[in-house]
C-alpha positions in Angstrom: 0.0 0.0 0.0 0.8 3.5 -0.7 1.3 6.3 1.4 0.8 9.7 0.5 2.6 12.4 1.3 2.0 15.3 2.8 0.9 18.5 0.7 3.2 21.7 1.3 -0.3 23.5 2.3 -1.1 20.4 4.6 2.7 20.8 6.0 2.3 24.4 6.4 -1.2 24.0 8.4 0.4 21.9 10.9 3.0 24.4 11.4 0.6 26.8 12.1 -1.3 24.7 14.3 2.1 23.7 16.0 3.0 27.1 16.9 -0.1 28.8 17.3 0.1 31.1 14.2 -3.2 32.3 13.2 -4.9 31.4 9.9 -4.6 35.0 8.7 -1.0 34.5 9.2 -0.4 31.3 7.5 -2.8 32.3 4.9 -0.5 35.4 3.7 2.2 33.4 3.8 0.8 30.6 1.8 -0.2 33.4 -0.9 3.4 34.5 -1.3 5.3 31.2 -1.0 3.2 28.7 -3.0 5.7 28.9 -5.7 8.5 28.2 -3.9 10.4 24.6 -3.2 10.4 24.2 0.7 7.2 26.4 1.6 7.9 24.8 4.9 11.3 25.3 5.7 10.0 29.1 4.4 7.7 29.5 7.0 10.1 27.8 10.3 12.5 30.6 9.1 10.0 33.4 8.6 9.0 32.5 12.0 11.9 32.2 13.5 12.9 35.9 12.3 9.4 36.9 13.7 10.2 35.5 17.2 13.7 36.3 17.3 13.1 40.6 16.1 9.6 40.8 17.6 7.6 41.7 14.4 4.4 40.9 12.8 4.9 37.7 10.4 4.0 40.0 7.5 7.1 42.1 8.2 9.0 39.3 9.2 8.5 37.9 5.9 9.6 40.9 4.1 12.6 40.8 5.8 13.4 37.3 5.0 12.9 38.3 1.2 15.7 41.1 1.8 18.0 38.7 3.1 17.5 35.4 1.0 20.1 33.7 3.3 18.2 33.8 6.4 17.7 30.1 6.6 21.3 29.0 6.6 21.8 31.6 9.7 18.3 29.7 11.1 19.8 26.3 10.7 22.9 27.6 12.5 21.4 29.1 15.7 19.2 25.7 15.7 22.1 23.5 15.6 24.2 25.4 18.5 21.5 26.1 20.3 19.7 22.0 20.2 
């Protein structure tokens, strides 16, 4: 039997879920990053910038599309801080 794997939206909905981000919030980040590979590794480090600076994850993920390097700094900081 075949198992089916997870869609990126069904991935990002248990993000939210798992961290308490609000629909509205997962929604406009959904609408931006549809297109992109990893939509989930998108949102861990759009929320990470969001927790770590204190903003709104609209602004947050403005400023992860500034810096487009933002998840190899996230990957660090999780990896010397696990």
């Amino acid at each position: 039997m075949r198992h089916r794997l997870p869609t990126d939206l069904e991935l990002l909905v248990e993000l939210a879920c798992a961290v308490d981000l609000d629909y509205q919030d997962a929604y406009y980040i959904w609408e931006r990053a549809n297109d992109q590979e990893n939509v989930y590794l998108l949102v861990e480090t759009v929320l990470y910038i969001a927790k770590m600076h204190r903003l709104p994850v609209c602004l947050a993920f403005i400023a992860y599309q500034m810096r487009p390097n933002w998840h190899q700094e996230y990957h660090s900081i999780k990896w010397l801080t696990a």
